[in-house]
LUMTI-892032 format. One record per residue (C-alpha): x, y negated, z; residue in one letter. Coordinates in nm, 2 decimals. Layout:
N
{u: X	v: Y	w: Z	type: a}
...
***
This chain:
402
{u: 0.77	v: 3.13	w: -2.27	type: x}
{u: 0.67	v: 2.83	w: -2.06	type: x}
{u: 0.96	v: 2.57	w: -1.97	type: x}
{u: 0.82	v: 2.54	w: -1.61	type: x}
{u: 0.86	v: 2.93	w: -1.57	type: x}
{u: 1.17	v: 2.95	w: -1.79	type: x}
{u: 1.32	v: 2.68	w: -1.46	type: x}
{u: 1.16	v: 2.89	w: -1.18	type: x}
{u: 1.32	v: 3.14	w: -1.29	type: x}
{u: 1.65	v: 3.03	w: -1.27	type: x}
{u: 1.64	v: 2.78	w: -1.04	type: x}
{u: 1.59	v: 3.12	w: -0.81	type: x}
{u: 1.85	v: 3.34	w: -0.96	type: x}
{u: 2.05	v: 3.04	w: -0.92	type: x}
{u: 2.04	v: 3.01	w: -0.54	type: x}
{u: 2.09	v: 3.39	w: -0.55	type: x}
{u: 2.41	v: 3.36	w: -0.74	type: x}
{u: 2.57	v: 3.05	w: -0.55	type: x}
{u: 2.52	v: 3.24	w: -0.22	type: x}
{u: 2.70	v: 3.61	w: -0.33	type: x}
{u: 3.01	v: 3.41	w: -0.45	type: x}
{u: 3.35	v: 3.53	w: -0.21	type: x}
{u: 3.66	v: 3.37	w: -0.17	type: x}
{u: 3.84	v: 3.69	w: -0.22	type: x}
{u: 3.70	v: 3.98	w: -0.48	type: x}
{u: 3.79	v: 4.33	w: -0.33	type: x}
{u: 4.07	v: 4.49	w: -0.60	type: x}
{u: 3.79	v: 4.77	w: -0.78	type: x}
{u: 3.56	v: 4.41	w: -0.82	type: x}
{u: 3.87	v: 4.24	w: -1.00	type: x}
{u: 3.94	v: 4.56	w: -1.24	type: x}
{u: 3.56	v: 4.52	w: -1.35	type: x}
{u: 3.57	v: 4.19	w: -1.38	type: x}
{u: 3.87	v: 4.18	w: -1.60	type: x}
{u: 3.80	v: 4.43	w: -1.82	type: x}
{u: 3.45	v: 4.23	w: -1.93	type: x}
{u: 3.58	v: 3.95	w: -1.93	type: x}
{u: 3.79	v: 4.01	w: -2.19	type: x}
{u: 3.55	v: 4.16	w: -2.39	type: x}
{u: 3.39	v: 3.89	w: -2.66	type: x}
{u: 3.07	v: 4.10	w: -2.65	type: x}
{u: 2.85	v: 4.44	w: -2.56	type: x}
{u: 2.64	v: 4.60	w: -2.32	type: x}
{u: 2.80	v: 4.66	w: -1.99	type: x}
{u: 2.61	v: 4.84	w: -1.67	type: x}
{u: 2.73	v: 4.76	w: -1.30	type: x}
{u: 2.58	v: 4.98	w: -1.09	type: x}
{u: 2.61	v: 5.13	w: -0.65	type: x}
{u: 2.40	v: 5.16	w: -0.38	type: x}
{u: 2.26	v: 4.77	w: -0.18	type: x}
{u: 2.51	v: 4.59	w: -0.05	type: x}
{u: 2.81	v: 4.74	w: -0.24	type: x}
{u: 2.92	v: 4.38	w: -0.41	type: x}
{u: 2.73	v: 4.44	w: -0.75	type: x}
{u: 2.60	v: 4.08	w: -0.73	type: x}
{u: 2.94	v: 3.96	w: -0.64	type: x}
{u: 3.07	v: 4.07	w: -0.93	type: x}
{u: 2.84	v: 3.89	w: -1.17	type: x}
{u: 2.91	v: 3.55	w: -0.98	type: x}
{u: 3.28	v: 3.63	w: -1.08	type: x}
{u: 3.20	v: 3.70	w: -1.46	type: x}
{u: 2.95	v: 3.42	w: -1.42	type: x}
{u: 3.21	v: 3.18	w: -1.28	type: x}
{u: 3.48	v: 3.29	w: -1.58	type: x}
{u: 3.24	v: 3.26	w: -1.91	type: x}
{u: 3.10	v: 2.98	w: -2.08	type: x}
{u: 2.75	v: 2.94	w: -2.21	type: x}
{u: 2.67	v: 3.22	w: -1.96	type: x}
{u: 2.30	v: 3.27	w: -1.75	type: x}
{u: 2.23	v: 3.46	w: -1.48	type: x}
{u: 1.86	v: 3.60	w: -1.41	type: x}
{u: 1.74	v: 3.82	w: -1.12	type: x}
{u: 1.51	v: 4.05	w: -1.23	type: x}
{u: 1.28	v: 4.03	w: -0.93	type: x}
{u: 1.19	v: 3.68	w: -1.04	type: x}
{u: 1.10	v: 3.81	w: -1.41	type: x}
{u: 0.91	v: 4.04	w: -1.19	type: x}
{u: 0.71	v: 3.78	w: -0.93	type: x}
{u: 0.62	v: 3.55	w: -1.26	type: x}
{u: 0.48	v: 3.85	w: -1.44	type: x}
{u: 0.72	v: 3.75	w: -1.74	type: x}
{u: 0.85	v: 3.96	w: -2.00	type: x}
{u: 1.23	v: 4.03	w: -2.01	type: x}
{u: 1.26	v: 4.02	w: -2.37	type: x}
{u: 1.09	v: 3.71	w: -2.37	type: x}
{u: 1.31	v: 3.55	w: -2.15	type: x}
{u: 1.58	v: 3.70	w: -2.29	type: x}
{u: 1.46	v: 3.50	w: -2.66	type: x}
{u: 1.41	v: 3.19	w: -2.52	type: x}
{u: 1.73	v: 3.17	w: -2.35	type: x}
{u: 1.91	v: 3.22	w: -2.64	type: x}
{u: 1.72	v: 2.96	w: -2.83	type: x}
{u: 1.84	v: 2.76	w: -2.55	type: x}
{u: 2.22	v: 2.89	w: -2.70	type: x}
{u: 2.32	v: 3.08	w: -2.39	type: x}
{u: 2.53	v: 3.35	w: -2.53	type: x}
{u: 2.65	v: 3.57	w: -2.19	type: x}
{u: 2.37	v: 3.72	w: -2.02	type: x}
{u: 2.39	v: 3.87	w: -1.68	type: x}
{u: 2.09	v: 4.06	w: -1.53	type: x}
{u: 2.10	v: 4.16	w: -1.16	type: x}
{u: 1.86	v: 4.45	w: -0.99	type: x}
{u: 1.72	v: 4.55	w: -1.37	type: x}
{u: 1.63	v: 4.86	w: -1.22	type: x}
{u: 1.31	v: 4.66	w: -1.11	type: x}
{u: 1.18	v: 4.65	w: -1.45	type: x}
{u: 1.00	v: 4.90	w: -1.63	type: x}
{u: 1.16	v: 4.96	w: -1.99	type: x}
{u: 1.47	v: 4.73	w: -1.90	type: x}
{u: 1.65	v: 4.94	w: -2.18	type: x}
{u: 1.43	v: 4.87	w: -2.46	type: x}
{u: 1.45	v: 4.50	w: -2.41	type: x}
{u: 1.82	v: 4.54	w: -2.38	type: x}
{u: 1.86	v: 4.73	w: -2.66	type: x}
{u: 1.65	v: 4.53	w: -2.91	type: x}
{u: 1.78	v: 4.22	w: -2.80	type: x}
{u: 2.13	v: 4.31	w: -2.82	type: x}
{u: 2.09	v: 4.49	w: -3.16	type: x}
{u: 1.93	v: 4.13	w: -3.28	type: x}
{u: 2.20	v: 3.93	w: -3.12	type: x}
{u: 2.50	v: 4.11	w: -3.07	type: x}
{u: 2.61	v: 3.89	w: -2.75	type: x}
{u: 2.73	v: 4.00	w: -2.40	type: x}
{u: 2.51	v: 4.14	w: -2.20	type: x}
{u: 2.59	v: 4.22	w: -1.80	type: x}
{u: 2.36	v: 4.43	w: -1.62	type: x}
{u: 2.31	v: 4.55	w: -1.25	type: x}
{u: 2.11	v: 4.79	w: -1.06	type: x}
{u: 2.09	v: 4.99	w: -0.76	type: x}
{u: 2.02	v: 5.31	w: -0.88	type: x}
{u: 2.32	v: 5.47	w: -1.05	type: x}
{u: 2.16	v: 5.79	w: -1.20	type: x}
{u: 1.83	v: 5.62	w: -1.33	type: x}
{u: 2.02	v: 5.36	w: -1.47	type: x}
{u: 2.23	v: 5.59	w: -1.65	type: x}
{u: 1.96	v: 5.85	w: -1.78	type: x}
{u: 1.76	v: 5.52	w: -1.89	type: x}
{u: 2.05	v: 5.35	w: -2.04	type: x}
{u: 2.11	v: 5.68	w: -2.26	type: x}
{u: 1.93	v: 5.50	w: -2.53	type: x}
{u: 2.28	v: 5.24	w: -2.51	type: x}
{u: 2.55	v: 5.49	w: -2.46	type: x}
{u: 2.68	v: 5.44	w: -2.76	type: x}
{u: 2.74	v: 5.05	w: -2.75	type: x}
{u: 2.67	v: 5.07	w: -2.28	type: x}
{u: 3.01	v: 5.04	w: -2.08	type: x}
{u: 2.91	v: 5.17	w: -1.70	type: x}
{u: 3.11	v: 5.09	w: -1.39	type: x}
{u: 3.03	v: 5.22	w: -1.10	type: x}
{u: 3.10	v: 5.07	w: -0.73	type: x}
{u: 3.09	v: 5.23	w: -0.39	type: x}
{u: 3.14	v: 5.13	w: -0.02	type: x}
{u: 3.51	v: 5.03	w: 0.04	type: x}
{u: 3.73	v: 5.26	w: 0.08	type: x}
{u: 3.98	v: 5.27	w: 0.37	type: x}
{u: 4.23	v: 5.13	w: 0.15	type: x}
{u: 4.06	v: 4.85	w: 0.04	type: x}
{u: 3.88	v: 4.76	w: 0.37	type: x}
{u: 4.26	v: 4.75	w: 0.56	type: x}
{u: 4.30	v: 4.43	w: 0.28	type: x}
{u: 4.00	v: 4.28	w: 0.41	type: x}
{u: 4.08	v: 4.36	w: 0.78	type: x}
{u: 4.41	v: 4.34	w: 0.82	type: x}
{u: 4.59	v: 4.18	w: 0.45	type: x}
{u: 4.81	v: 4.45	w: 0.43	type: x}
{u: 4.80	v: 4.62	w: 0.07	type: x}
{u: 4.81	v: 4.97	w: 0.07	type: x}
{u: 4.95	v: 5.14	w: -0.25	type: x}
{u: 4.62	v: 5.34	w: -0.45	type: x}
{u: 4.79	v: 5.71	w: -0.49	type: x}
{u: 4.62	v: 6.05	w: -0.63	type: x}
{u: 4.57	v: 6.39	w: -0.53	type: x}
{u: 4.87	v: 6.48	w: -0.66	type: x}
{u: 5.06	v: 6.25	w: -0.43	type: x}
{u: 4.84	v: 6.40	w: -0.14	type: x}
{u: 4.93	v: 6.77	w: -0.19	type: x}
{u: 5.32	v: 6.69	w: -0.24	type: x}
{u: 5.46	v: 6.75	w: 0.06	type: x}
{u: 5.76	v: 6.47	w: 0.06	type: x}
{u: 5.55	v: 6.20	w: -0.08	type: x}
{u: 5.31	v: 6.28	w: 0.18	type: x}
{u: 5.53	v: 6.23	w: 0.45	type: x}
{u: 5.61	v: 5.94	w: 0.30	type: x}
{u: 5.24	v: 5.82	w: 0.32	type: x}
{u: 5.16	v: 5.95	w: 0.66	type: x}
{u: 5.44	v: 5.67	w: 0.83	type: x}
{u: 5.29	v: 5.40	w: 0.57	type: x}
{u: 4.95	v: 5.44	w: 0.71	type: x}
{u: 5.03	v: 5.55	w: 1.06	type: x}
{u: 4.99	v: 5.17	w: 1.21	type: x}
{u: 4.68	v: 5.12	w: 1.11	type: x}
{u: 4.46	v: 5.43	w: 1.19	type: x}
{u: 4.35	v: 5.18	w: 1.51	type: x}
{u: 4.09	v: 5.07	w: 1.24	type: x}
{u: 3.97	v: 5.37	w: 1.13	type: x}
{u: 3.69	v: 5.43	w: 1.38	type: x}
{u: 3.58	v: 5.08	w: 1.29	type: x}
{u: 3.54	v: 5.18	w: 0.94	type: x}
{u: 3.40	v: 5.47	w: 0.96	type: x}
{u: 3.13	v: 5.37	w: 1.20	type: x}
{u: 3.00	v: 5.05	w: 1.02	type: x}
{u: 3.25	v: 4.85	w: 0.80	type: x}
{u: 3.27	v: 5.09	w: 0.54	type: x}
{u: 2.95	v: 4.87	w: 0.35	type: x}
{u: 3.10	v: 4.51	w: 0.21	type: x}
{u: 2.78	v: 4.38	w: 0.31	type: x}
{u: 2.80	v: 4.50	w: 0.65	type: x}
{u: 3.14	v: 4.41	w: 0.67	type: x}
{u: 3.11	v: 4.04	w: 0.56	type: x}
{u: 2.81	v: 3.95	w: 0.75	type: x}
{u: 2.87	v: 4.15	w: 1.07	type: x}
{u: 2.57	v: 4.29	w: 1.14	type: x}
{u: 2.54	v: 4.65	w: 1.18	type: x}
{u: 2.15	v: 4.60	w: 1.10	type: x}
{u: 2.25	v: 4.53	w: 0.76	type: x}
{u: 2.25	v: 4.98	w: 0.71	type: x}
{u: 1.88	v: 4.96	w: 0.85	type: x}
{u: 1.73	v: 4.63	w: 0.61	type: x}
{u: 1.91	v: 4.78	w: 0.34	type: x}
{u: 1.75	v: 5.15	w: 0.41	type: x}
{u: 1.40	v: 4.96	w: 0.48	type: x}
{u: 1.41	v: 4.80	w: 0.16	type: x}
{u: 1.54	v: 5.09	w: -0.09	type: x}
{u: 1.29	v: 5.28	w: 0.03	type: x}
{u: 1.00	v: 5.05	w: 0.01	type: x}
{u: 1.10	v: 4.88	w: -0.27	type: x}
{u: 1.34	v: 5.05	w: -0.50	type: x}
{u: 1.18	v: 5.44	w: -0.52	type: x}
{u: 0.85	v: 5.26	w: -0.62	type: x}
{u: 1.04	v: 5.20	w: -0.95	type: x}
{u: 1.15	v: 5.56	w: -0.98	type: x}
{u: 0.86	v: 5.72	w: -0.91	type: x}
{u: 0.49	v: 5.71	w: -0.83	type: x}
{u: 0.48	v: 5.66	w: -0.43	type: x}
{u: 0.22	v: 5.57	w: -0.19	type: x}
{u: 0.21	v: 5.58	w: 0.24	type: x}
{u: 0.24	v: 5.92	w: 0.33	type: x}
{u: 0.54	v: 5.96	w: 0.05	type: x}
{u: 0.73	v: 5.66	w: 0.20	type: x}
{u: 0.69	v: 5.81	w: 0.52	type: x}
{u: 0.79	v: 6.11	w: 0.46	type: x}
{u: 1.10	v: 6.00	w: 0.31	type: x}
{u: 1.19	v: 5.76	w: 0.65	type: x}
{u: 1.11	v: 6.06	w: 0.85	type: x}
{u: 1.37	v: 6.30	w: 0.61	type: x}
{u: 1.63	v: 6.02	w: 0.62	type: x}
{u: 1.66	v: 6.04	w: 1.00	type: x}
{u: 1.63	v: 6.44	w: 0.99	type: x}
{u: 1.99	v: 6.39	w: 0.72	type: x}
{u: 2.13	v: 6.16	w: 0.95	type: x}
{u: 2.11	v: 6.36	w: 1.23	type: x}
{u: 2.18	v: 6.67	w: 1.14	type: x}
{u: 2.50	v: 6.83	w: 1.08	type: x}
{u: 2.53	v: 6.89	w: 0.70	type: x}
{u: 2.62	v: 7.28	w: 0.77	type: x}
{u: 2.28	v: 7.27	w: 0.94	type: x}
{u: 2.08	v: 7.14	w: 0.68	type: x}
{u: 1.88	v: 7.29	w: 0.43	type: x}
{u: 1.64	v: 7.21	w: 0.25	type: x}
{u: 1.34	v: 7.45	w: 0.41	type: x}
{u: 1.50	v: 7.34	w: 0.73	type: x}
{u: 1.44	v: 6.98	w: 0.62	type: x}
{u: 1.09	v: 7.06	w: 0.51	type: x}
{u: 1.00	v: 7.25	w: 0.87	type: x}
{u: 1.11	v: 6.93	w: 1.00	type: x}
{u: 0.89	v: 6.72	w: 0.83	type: x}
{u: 0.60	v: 6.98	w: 0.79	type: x}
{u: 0.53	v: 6.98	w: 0.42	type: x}
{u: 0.66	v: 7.22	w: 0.11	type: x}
{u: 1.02	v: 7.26	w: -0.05	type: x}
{u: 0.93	v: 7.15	w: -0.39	type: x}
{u: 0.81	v: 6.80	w: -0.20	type: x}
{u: 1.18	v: 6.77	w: 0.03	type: x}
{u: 1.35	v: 6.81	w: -0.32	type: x}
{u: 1.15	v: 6.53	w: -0.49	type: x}
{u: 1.23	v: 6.31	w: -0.21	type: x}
{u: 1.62	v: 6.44	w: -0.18	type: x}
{u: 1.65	v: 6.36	w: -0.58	type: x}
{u: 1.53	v: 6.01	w: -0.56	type: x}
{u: 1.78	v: 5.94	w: -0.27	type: x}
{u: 2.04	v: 6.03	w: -0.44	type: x}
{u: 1.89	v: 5.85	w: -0.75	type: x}
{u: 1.92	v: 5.53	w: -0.52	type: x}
{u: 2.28	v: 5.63	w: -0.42	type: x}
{u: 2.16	v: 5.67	w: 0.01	type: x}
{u: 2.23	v: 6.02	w: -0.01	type: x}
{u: 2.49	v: 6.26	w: -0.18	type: x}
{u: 2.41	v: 6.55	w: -0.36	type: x}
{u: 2.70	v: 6.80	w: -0.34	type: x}
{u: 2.69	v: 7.09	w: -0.58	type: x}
{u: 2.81	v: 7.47	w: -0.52	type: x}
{u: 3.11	v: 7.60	w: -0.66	type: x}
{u: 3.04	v: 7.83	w: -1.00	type: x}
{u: 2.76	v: 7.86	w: -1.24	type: x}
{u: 2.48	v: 8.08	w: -1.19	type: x}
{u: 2.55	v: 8.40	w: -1.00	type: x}
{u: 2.89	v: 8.29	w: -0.91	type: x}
{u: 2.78	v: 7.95	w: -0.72	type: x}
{u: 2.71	v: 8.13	w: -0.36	type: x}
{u: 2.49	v: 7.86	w: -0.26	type: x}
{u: 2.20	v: 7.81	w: -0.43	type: x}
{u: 2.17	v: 7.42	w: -0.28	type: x}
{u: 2.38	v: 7.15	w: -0.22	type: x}
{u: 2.54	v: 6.99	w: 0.04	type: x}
{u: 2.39	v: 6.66	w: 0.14	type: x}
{u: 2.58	v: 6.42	w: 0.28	type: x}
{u: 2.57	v: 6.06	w: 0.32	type: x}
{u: 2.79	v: 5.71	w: 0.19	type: x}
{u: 3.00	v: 5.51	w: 0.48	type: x}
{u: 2.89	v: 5.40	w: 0.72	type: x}
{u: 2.49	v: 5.48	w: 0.70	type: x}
{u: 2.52	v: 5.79	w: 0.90	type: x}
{u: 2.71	v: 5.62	w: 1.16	type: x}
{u: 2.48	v: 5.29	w: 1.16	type: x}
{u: 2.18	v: 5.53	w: 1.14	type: x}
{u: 2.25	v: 5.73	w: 1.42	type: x}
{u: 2.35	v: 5.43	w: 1.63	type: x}
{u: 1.97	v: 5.32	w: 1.53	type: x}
{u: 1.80	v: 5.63	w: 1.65	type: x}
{u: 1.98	v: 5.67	w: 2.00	type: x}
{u: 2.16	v: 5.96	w: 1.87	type: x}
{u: 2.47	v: 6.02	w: 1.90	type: x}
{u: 2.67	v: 6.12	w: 1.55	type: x}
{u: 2.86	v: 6.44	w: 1.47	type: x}
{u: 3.20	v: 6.34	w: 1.40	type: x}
{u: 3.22	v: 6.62	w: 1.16	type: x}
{u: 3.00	v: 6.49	w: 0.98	type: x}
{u: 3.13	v: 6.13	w: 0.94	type: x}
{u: 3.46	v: 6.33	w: 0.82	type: x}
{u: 3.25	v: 6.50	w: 0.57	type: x}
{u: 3.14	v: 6.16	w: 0.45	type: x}
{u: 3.47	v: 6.03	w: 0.44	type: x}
{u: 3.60	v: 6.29	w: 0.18	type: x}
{u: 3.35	v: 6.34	w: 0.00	type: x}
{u: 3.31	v: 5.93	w: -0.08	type: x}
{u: 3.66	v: 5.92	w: -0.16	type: x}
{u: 3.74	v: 6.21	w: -0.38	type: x}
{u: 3.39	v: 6.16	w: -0.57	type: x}
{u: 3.38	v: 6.43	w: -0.76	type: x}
{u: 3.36	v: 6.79	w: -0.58	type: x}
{u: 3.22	v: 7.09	w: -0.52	type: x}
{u: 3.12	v: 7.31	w: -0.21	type: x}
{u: 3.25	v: 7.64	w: -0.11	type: x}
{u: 3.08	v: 7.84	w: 0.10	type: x}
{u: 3.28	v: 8.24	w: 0.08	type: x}
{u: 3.08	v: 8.38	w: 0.40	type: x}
{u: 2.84	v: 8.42	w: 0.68	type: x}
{u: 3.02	v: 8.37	w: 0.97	type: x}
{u: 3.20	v: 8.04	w: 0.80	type: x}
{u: 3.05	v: 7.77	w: 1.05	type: x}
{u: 3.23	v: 7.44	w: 0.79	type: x}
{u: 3.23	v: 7.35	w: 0.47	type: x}
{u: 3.50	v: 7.40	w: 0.19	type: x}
{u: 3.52	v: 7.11	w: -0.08	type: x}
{u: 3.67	v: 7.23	w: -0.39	type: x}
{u: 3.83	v: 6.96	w: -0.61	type: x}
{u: 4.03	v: 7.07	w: -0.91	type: x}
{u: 4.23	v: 7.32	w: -0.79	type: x}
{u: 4.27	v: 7.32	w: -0.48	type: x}
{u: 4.06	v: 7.41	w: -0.19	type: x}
{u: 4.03	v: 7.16	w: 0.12	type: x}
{u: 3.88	v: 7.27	w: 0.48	type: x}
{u: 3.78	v: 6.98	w: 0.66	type: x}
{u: 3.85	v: 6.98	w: 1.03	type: x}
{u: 3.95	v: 6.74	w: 1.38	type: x}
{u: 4.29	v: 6.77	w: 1.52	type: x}
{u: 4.28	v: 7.15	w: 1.70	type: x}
{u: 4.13	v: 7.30	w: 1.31	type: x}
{u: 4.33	v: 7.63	w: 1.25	type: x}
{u: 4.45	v: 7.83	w: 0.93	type: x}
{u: 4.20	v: 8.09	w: 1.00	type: x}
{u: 3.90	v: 7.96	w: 0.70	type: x}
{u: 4.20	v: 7.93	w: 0.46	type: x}
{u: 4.39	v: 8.27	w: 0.53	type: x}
{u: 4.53	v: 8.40	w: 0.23	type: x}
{u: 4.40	v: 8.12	w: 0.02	type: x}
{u: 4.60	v: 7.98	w: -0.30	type: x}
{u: 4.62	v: 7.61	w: -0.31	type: x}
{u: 4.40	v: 7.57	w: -0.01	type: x}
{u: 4.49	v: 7.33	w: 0.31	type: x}
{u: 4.31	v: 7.16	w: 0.62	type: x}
{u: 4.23	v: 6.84	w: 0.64	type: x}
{u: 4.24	v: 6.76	w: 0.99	type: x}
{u: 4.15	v: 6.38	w: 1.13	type: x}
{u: 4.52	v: 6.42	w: 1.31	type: x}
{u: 4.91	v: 6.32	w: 1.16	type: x}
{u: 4.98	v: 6.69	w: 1.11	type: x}
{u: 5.29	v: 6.92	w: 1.07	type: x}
{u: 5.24	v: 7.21	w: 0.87	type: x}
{u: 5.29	v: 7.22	w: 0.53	type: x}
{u: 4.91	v: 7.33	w: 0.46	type: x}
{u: 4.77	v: 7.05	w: 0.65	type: x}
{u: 4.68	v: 6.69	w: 0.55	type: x}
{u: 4.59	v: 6.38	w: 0.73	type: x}
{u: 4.23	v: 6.29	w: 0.66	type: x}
{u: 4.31	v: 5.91	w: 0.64	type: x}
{u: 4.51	v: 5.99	w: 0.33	type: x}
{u: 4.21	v: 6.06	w: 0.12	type: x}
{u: 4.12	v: 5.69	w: 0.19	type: x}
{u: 4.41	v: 5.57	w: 0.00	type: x}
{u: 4.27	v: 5.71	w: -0.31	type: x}
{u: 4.06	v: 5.41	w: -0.46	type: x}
***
């Protein structure tokens, strides 16, 4: 490799890196942080949608360790270089940490990584955008790959940030306990003035920090532009397409959604609106929300899409539409609890069930009734209210969870 591209090549990363640094990490940031820190070497993968505090995290690690680079890999990209190349010459140079940011940029990242790790055996950092392709690429490091994933803050961590009051992290189990969620409802009760705030656009870090509730749009304009071209084969009428489904998920209430209603919208096939919904979710924009049971027993044959905090919100706000707060509670749960499944047990049920372990939640604003969770085991509403009943549960609680 050339010394003159070797410098360019830094010398960019390294304006990059100086300008993500933050006076205070947000508490998930510090866990990662620590944990590979500590580590003397191995392979670890940072991934979460634009704007989530990825890069933030490597200026932290790249602060803490010694004879440590850090390279953008849209600047391998622009200089047409080769990342194991690179990856040689700095560590003739004796650089021994190596953080990669927005590797998902680069075709065959893994083989690069792999090889040169296997020859080497230092630490290697790397971040992308793109959760599941970084994951299904990276199987070839699984065995010797640590992954960390990081989302939009949650309403938890965004109350440090907005108001410095620390919130304790709890679990499920502390939600569906009925004296330690009393307990939690008067913690949390003085600061549900800044939950519409959230929700609506401070849920991103990036958003957040630079307040600018364009920041949803830019970062929209340039996964789709720029980030699917790396997943897939695109051209015009693809990206198009997938501008014009975006607005059709943001808009529409996810019990309205389907995906042949999607594909009416847009006027093309089902097998197309699937393509398109896969590599959204690929690039973390939307959520992909699959049915209760296996085969016969999952009701619904497709998922429920819904969308991280705040993009619906900051979407709608774009489009001169106003958004369903249903769905922005929808959003809310679903980013919190992670991992979940969809219920849907008849015709005439208008919302959504989300099944998580086991137990059952109905997700409703403050008038919801029992009457979708009649004679249910284990199942309770989840109403955007400080409830009474035993079977009912303040949605803001589910925000304390990470």
């Amino acid at each position: 490799m050339e010394e003159k591209v070797f410098t360019d090549i830094l010398e960019i990363s390294s304006n990059i890196i100086e300008k993500s640094r933050v006076e205070l990490l947000r508490e998930s940031s510090k866990e990662i942080v620590k944990e590979i820190s500590f580590k003397k070497n191995g392979t670890f993968i940072i991934t979460g949608i634009r704007g989530s505090g990825k890069t933030t995290i490597l200026a932290e690690i790249y602060k803490k360790e010694n004879n440590v680079i850090f390279i953008n890999a849209e600047s391998i990209l622009r200089f047409g270089s080769s990342l194991l190349d690179f990856l040689h010459y700095a560590y003739s140079k004796e650089f021994k940490v190596f953080l990669i940011d927005e590797i998902h940029v680069l075709k065959n990242w893994e083989k690069d990584v792999k090889l040169f790790y296997d020859e080497t055996k230092e630490k290697i950092v790397i971040s992308g955008s793109s959760a599941i392709a970084l994951k299904a690429k990276g199987s070839e490091l699984s065995r010797r790959a640590s992954f960390y994933e990081i989302r939009p803050f949650s309403f938890r961590e965004y109350l440090i940030f907005r108001t410095n009051k620390k919130l304790q992290k709890i679990t499920i189990k502390d939600i569906i306990n009925l004296k330690k969620r009393k307990e939690l409802e008067k913690e949390i009760l003085p600061y549900l003035k800044y939950f519409n705030s959230y929700l609506q656009f401070d849920a991103l870090p990036a958003a957040f920090f630079e307040k600018n509730k364009d920041v949803y749009v830019n970062l929209l304009e340039r996964t789709i532009r720029y980030d699917l071209a790396y997943l897939r084969e695109v051209d015009a009428n693809y990206i198009e397409n997938v501008f014009r489904a975006i607005k059709f998920i943001s808009i529409t209430p996810p019990s309205e959604l389907s995906y042949s209603s999607l594909a009416g919208s847009l006027g093309v096939g089902v097998k197309l609106v699937r393509e398109i919904i896969n590599s959204l979710t690929q690039t973390g924009i939307i959520f992909k929300i699959p049915p209760h049971g296996r085969g016969k027993k999952a009701v619904r044959k497709e998922e429920k899409i819904l969308m991280p905090l705040s993009f619906r919100s900051a979407l709608s706000d774009h489009y001169k539409i106003n958004v369903s707060r249903g769905s922005l509670r929808e959003d809310f749960f679903v980013q919190h609890i992670k991992e979940c499944f969809y219920l849907k047990t008849g015709v005439s049920r208008r919302t959504p069930d989300f099944v998580v372990g086991d137990y059952i939640f109905e997700i409703g604003g403050p008038s919801k009734n029992y009457k979708q969770i009649k004679n249910m085991e284990n199942a309770f509403i989840v109403k955007e209210a400080i409830t009474a009943g035993k079977k009912e549960i303040p949605l803001y609680l589910f925000g304390l969870l990470y």
